[in-house]
C-alpha positions as CSV (number, residue, x, y, z in Angstrom):
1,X,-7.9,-0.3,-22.1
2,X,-7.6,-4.4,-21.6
3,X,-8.2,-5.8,-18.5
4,X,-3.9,-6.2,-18.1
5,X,-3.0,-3.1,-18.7
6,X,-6.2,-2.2,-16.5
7,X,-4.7,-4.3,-13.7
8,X,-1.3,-2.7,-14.0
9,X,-2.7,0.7,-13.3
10,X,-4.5,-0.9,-10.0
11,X,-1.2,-1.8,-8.9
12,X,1.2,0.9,-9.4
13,X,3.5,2.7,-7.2
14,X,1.6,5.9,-8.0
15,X,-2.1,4.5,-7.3
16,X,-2.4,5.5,-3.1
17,X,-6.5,6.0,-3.7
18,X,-7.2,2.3,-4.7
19,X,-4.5,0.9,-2.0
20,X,-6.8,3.0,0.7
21,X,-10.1,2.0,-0.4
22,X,-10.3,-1.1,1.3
23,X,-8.3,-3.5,4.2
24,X,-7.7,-6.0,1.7
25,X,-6.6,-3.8,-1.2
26,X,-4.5,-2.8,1.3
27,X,-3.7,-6.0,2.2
28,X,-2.8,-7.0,-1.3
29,X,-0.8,-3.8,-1.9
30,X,1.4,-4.6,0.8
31,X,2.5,-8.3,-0.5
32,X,2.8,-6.9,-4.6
33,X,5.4,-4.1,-2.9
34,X,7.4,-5.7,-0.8
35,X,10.8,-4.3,-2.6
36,X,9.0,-1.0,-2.4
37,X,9.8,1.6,0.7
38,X,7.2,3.2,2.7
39,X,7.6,6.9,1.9
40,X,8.8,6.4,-1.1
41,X,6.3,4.4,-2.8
42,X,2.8,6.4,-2.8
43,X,0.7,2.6,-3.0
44,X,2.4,1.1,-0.1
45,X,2.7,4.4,1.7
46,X,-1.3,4.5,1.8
47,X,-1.5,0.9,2.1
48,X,0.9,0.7,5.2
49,X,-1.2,4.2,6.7
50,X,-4.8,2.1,6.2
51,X,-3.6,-0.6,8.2
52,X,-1.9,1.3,11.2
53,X,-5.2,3.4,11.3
54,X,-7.0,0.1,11.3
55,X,-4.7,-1.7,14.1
56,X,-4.1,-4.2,11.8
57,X,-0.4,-3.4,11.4
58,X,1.6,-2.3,14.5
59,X,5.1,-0.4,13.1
60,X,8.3,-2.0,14.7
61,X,9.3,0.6,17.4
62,X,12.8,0.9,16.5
63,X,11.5,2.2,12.7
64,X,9.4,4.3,13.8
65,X,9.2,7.6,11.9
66,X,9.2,10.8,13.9
């Protein structure tokens, strides 16, 4: 595997464990998917969960899922 294609795996849509490993994976998982929708994208999704969890990220009241 080279370190691109390596990379690309880090990053995609269906990677939620590396997203979750850390705030700044998180971090850098929410600015690579911004066209991507939470709940639809697992990376993001896991991503946008960490950082709630964390109080880093406070979910606009009127999107709130119920």
């Amino acid at each position: 595997m080279t370190w691109d294609s390596a990379l690309f795996d880090r990053i995609a849509c269906n990677n939620g464990l590396w997203a979750a490993t850390s705030v700044a994976n998180a971090h850098h998982t929410m600015q690579v998917h911004l066209d991507c929708m939470v709940g639809e994208c697992r990376a993001k999704t896991a991503a946008y969960r960490l950082l709630t969890e964390e109080g880093l990220l406070v979910p606009d009241s009127g999107r709130a899922k119920q």
